[in-house]
C-alpha positions as CSV (number, residue, x, y, z in Angstrom):
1,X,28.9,59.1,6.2
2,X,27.3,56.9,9.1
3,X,23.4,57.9,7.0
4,X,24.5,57.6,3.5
5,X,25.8,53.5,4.9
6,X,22.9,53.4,6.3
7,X,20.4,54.2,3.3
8,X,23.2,51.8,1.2
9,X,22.3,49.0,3.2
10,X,18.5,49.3,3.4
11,X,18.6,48.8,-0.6
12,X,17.9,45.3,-1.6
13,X,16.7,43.4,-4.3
14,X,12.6,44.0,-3.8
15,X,13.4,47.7,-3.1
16,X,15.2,47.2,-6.9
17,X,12.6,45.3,-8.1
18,X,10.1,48.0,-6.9
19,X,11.9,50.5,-8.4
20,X,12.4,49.4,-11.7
21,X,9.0,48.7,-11.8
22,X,7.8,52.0,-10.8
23,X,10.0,53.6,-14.0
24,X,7.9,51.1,-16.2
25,X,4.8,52.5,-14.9
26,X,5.8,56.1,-15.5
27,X,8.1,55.7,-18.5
28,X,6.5,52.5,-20.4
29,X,8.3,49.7,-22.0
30,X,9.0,51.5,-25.1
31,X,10.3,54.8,-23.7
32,X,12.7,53.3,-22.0
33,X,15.1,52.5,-24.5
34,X,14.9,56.0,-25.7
35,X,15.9,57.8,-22.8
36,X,19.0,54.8,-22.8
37,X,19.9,56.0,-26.1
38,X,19.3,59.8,-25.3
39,X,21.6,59.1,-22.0
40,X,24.1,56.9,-24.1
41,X,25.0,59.7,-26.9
42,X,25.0,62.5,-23.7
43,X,27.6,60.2,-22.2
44,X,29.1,60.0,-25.5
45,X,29.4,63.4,-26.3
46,X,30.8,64.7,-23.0
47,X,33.7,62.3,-23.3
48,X,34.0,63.5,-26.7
49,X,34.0,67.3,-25.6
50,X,36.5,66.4,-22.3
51,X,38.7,64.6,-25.1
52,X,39.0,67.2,-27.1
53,X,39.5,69.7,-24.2
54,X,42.3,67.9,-23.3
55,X,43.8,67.7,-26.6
56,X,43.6,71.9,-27.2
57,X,45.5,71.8,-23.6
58,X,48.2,69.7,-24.3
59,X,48.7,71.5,-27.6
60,X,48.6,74.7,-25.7
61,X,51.4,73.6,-23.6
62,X,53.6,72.0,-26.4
63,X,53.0,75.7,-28.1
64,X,54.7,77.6,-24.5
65,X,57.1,75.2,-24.2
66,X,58.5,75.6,-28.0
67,X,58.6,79.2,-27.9
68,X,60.2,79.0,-24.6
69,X,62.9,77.0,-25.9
70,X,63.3,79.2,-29.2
């Protein structure tokens, strides 16, 4: 725990800056938003897919508890 504070607090706003300017180098300005968009509809889809994982559960359960009941 004591390292992971450590490298936490050694990260400031030139070490952003620096950073952020290194992913312009390697990416260019107009990659950049593609990747966003690639990561946004990943991000998208996985809470679409947890969403609907949940949904088949609950109806799972509500399935045993009826027949339980019958």
């Amino acid at each position: 725990m004591n390292a992971l504070h450590f490298f936490l607090g050694m990260v400031g706003t030139w070490q952003i800056i620096l950073i952020v300017a290194i992913i312009l180098l390697l990416f260019g300005g107009k990659k950049i938003p593609e990747l966003m968009k690639g990561l946004g509809s990943g991000i998208k889809e996985f809470k679409d897919a947890t969403k609907e994982e949940n949904a088949q559960q609950v109806t799972k359960k509500e399935t045993k508890e009826d027949s339980k009941t019958e």
